[in-house]
MARKOLLO-329842 format. One record per residue (C-alpha): residue in one letter; y, x, z; chain; residue number from 1. Coordinates in steps of 0.001 Angstrom, whole numbers. Layout:
residues N
   residuo         v         u         w   cadena   num
         a         Y         X         Z        A   NUM
...
This chain:
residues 363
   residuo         v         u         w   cadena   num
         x   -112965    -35742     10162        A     1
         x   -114392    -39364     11115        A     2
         x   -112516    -40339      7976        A     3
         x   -114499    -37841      6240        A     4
         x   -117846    -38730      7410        A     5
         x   -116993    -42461      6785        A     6
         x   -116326    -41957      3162        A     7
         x   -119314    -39364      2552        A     8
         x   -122059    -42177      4170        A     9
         x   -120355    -44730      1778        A    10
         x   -120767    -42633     -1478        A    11
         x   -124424    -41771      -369        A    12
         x   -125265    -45503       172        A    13
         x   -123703    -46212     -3039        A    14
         x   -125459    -43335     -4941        A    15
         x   -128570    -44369     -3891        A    16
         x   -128159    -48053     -4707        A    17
         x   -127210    -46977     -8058        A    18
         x   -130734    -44770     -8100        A    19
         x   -132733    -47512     -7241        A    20
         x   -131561    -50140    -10352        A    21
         x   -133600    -48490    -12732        A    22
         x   -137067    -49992    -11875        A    23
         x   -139431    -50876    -14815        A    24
         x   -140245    -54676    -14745        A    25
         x   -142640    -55042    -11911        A    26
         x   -142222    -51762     -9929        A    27
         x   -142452    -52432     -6460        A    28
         x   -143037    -56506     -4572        A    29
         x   -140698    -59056     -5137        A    30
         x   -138724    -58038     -7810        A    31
         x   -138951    -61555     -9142        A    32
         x   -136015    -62750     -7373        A    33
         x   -132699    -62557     -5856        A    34
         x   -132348    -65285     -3153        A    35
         x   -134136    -68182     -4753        A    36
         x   -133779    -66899     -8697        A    37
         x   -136115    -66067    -10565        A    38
         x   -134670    -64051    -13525        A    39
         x   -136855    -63085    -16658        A    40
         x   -136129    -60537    -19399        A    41
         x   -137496    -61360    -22923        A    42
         x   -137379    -58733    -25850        A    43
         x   -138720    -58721    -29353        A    44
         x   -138398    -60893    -32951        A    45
         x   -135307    -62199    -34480        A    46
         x   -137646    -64539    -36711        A    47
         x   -137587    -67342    -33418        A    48
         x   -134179    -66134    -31631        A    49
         x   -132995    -69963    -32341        A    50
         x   -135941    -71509    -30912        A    51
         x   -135903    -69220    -28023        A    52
         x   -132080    -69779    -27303        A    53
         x   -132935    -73618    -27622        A    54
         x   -135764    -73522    -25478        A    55
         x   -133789    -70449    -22577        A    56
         x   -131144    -73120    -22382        A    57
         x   -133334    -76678    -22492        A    58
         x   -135967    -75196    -19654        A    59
         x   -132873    -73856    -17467        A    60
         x   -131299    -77505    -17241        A    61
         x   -134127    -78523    -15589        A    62
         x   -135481    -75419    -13731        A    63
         x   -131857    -73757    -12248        A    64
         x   -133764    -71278    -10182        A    65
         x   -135181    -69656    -13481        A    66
         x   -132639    -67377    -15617        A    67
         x   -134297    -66272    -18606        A    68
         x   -132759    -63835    -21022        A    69
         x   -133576    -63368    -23989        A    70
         x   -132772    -60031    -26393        A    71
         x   -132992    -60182    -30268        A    72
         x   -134184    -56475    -30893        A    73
         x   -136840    -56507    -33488        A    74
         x   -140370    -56959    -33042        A    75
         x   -141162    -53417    -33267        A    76
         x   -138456    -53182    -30028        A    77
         x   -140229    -56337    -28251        A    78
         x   -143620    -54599    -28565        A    79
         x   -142431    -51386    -26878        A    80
         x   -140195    -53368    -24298        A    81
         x   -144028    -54953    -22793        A    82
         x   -145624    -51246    -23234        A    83
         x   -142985    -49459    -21109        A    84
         x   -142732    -52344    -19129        A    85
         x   -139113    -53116    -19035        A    86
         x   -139442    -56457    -20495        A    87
         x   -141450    -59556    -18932        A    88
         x   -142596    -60572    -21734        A    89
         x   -142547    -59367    -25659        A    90
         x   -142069    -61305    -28835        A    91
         x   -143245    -60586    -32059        A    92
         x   -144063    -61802    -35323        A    93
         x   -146598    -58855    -36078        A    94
         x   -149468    -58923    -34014        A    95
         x   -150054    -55705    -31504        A    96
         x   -152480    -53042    -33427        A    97
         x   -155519    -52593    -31905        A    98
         x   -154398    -49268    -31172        A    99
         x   -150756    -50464    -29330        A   100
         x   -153342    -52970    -27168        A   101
         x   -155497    -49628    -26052        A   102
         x   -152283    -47660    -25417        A   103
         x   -151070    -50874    -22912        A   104
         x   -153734    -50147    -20576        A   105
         x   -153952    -53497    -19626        A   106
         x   -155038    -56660    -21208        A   107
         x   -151905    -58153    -23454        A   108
         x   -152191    -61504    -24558        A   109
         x   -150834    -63346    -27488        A   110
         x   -149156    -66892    -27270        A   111
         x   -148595    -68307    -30618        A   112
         x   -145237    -70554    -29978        A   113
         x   -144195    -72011    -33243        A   114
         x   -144921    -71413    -37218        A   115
         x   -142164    -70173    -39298        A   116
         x   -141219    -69192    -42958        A   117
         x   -139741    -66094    -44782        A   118
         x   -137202    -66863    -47446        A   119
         x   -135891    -65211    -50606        A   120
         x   -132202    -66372    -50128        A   121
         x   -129567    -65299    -52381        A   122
         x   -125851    -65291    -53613        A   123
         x   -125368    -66447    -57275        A   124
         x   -122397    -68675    -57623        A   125
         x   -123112    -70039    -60874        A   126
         x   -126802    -70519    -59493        A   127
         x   -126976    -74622    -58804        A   128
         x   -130545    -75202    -58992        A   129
         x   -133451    -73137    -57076        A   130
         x   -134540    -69995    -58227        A   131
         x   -137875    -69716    -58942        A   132
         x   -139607    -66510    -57676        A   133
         x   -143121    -64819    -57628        A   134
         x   -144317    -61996    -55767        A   135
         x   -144723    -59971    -58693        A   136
         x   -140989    -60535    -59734        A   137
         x   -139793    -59906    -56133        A   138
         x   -141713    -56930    -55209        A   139
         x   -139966    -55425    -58885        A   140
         x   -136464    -56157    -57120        A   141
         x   -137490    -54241    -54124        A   142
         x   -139140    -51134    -56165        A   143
         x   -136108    -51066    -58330        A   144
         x   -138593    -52256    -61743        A   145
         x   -135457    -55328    -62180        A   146
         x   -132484    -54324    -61794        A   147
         x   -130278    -57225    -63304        A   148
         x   -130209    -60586    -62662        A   149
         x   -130374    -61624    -66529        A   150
         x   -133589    -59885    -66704        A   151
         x   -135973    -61504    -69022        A   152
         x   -138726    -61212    -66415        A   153
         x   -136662    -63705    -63997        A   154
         x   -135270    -65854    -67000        A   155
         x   -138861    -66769    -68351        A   156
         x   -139291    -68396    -64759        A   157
         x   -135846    -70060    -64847        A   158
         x   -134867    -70919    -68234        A   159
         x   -132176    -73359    -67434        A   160
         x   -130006    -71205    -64560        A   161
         x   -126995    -69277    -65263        A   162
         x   -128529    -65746    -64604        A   163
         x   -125492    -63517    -64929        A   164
         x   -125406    -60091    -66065        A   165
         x   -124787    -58884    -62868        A   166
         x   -126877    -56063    -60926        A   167
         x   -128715    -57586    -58067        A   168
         x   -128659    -55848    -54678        A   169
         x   -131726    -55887    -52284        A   170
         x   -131220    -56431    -48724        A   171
         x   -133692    -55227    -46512        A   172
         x   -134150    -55239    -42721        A   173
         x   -133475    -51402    -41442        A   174
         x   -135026    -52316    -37922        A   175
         x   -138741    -52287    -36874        A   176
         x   -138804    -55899    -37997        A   177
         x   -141937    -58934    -37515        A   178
         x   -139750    -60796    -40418        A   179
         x   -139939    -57532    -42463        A   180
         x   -143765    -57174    -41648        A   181
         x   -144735    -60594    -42798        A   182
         x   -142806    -59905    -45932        A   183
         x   -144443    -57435    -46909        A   184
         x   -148260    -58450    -46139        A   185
         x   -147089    -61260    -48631        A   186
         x   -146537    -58767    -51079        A   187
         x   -149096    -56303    -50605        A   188
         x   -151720    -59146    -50940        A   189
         x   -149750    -59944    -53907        A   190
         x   -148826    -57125    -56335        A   191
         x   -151142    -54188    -56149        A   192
         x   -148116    -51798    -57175        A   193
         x   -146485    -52843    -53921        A   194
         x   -149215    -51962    -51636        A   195
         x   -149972    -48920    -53423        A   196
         x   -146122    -47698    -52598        A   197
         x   -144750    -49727    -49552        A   198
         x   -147656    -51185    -48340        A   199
         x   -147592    -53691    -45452        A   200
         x   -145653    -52449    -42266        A   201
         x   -142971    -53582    -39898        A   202
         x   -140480    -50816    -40718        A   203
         x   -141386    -49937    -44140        A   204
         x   -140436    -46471    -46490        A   205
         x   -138097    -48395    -48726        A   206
         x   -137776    -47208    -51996        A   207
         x   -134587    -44927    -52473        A   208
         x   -131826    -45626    -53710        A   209
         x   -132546    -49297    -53926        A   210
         x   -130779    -51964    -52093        A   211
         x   -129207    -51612    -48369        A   212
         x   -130073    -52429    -45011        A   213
         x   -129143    -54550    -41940        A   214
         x   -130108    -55376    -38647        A   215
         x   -131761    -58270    -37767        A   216
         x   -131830    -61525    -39465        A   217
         x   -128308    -61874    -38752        A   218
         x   -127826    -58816    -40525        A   219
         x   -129770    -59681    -43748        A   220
         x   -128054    -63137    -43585        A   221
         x   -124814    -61910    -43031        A   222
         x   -125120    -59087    -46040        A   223
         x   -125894    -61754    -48296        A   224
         x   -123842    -64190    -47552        A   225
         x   -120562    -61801    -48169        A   226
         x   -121986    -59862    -51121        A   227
         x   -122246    -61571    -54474        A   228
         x   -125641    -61421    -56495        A   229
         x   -127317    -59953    -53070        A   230
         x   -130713    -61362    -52442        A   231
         x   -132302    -61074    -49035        A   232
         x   -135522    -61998    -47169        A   233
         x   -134730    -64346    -43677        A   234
         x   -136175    -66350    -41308        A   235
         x   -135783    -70164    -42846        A   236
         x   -133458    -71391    -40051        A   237
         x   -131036    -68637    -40518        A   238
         x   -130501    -69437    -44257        A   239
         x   -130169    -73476    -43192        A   240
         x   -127488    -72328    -40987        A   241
         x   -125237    -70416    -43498        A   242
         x   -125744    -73015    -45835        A   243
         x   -127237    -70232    -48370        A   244
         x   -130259    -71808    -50974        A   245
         x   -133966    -70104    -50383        A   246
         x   -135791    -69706    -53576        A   247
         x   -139337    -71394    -54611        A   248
         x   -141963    -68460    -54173        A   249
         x   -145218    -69015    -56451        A   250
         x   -148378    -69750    -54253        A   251
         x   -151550    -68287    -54885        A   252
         x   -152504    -71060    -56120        A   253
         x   -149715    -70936    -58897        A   254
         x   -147527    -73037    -57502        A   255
         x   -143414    -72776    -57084        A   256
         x   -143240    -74168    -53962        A   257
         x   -140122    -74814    -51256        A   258
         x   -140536    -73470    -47663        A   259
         x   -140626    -76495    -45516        A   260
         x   -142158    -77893    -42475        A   261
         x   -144636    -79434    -43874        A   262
         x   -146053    -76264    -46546        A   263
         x   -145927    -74111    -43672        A   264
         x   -148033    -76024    -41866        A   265
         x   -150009    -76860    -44723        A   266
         x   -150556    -72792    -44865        A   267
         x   -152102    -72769    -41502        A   268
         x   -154129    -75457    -41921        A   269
         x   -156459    -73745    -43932        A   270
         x   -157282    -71105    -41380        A   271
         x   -157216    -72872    -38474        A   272
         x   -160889    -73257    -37472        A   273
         x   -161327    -69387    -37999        A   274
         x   -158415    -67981    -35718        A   275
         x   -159620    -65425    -34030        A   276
         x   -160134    -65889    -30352        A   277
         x   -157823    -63293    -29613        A   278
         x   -155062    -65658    -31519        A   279
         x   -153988    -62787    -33755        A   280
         x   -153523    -64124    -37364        A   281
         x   -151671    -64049    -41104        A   282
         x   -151303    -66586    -43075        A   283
         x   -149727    -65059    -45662        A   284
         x   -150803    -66343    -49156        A   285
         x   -153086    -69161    -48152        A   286
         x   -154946    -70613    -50234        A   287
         x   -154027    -74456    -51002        A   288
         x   -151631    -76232    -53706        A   289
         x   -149358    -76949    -51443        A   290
         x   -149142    -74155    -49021        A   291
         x   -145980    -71930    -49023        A   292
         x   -146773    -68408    -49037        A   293
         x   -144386    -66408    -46948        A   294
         x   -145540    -68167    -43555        A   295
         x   -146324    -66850    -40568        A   296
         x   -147111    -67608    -36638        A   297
         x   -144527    -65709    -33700        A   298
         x   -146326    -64903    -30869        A   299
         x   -144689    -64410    -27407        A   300
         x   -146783    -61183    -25623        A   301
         x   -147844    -60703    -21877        A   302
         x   -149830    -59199    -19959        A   303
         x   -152934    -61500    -18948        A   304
         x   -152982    -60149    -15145        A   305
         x   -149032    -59913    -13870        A   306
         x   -148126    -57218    -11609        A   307
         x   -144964    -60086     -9929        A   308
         x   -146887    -63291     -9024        A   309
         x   -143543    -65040     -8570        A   310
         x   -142353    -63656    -12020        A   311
         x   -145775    -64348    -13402        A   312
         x   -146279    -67879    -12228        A   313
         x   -142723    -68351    -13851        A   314
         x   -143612    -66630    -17305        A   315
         x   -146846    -69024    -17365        A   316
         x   -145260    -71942    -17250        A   317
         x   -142030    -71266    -18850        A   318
         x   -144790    -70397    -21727        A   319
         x   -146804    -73846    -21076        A   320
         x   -143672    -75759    -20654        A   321
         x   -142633    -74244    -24808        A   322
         x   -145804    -75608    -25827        A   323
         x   -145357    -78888    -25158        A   324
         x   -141756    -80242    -24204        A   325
         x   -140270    -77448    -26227        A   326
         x   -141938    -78239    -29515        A   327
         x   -139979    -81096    -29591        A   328
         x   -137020    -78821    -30244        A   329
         x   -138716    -76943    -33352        A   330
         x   -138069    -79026    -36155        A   331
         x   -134326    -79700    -35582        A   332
         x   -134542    -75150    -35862        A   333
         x   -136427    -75328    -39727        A   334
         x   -139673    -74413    -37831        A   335
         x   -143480    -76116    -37285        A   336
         x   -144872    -76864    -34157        A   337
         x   -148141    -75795    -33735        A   338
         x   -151394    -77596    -34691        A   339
         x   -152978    -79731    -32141        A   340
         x   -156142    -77353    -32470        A   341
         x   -153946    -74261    -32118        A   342
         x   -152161    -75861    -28628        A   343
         x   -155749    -76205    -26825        A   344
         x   -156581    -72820    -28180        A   345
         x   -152818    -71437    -26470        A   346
         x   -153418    -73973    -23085        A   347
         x   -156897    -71766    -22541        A   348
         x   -155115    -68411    -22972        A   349
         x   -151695    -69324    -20686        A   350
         x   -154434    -70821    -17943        A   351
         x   -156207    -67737    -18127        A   352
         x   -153153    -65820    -16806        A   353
         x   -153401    -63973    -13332        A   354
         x   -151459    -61653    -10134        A   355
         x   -154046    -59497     -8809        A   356
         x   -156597    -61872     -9878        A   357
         x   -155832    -64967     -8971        A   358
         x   -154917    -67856    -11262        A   359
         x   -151172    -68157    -11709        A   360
         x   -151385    -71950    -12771        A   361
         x   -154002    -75165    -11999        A   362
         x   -154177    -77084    -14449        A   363
């Protein structure tokens, strides 16, 4: 019978250790840490995953205490991980609707961390130099109006490259997607067709029938990068890293121009001194000769008044830490760092961070 008992009181113990590990982020005091770690969940764009990795892994040489995670789950997932709360902090290349900000109850603040570009990258063997792509041509790929490489609409643009007579296949993201949502703003500012039928939108209706779908940027990539006369749209690093070419997108300006550092940043430039004081932006089709077209900020997401002030103080200057000794890291990735004008603007909204009121950093 004592045997019994024994076992009974162990299972209960157990059960209810196993009831209490579902907490939300936050729920209850001193959930920030386990003896003297601090551990951090992060949820949201694929766009920055390398950055983020870079930075997770850079920040925990010289802070061992802090264990940051960070999950790759779409910004449409990063958004809803800061909403229900089960993330510390969000990330997402699609700023929060003014509707998702009302619905979170609480202040939510958005932390521009680097600049980035979309690519058209593609799979055409015979293919040596660039394509040459414009809005109008792409968005016809995507709504099924081309259908073959050797299409006279894409060979007028690129007279001199081996176009085969091959049908191309669209890859698309499938998941609630930043990457997918600065895609297509591009094109919906572009092509009126496309915003008439698509439209701008993190998970978009795709057109039927045309192309597939994958998951993440490592999806897209992936796709393309085993299919032959695929095209997909990526984050810049990720096509770098598979050693796949990005086309030249024509600027509004009229312009074929490769993403780069330096024409993503020249596509912020131009709207710079009217960001918003909320920091949420496009920069989709800028205006200037030189600016690529397809660019776009990420933006980690927090809440402005932390319900943790251990966890909070941590998420502030994890965040202030990434804007200055991580940005070092960003151009080895295929990203920008962020203008000088943009940093004071993020320094003022990470400063402005609180637990129960009370400032979370001094500086």
């Amino acid at each position: 019978m004592h045997l019994i008992k024994t076992f009974l009181i162990t299972i209960g113990i157990s059960l209810t250790l196993i009831g209490c590990s579902g907490q939300k982020i936050g729920d209850g005091p001193s959930t920030a840490s386990s003896g003297s770690s601090i551990r951090l969940q992060g949820s949201g764009a694929s766009f920055p995953k390398p950055i983020y990795e870079k930075w997770v892994n850079e920040y925990g040489k010289a802070n061992a205490n802090i264990k940051i995670d960070y999950q790759s789950t779409g910004s449409g997932a990063g958004q809803k991980a800061l909403l229900a709360k089960t993330a510390d902090f969000g990330a997402s290349d699609d700023p929060m609707s003014d509707e998702d900000l009302k619905s979170a109850g609480a202040e939510v603040l958005h932390i521009p961390t680097v600049l980035g570009a979309v690519v058209l990258t593609y799979n055409l063997e015979a293919v040596k130099e660039p394509l040459k792509l414009s809005a109008q041509n792409v968005s016809d790929i995507y709504l099924g109006n081309i259908k073959k490489w050797n299409d006279e609409r894409l060979k007028k643009d690129n007279p001199n490259a081996a176009l085969p007579d091959a049908d191309i296949l669209p890859v698309y993201r499938a998941d609630s997607s930043g990457t997918s949502a600065v895609f297509t703003d591009f094109l919906s500012k572009s092509v009126p067709e496309w915003k008439d039928k698509v439209g701008m939108n993190k998970q978009p209706s795709w057109i039927t029938g045309v192309g597939v779908g994958a998951k993440g940027n490592d999806g897209v990539m992936g796709q393309v990068k085993q299919t032959p006369n695929s095209v997909g749209y990526v984050e810049l690093t990720f096509a770098k890293a598979n050693n796949l070419p990005t086309a030249l997108v024509k600027n509004k300006a009229g312009e074929f121009v490769e993403a780069s550092l330096d024409t993503v940043s020249a596509a912020a430039a131009a709207s710079v001194a009217s960001m918003p004081d909320d920091l949420r932006t496009q920069i989709t089709n800028a205006d200037g000769k030189n600016a690529y077209p397809i660019s776009s900020y990420t933006y980690i997401l927090v809440y402005k008044d932390q319900p943790d002030p251990t966890k909070g103080k941590a998420v502030a200057d994890f965040l202030w830490w990434a804007i200055h000794d991580g940005e070092k890291f960003v151009k080895e990735l295929h990203y920008a760092p962020l203008p000088s004008e943009v940093v004071k603007k993020v320094e003022g909204k990470i400063n402005s961070m609180t637990s129960g009121g009370k400032a979370l950093r001094q500086s």
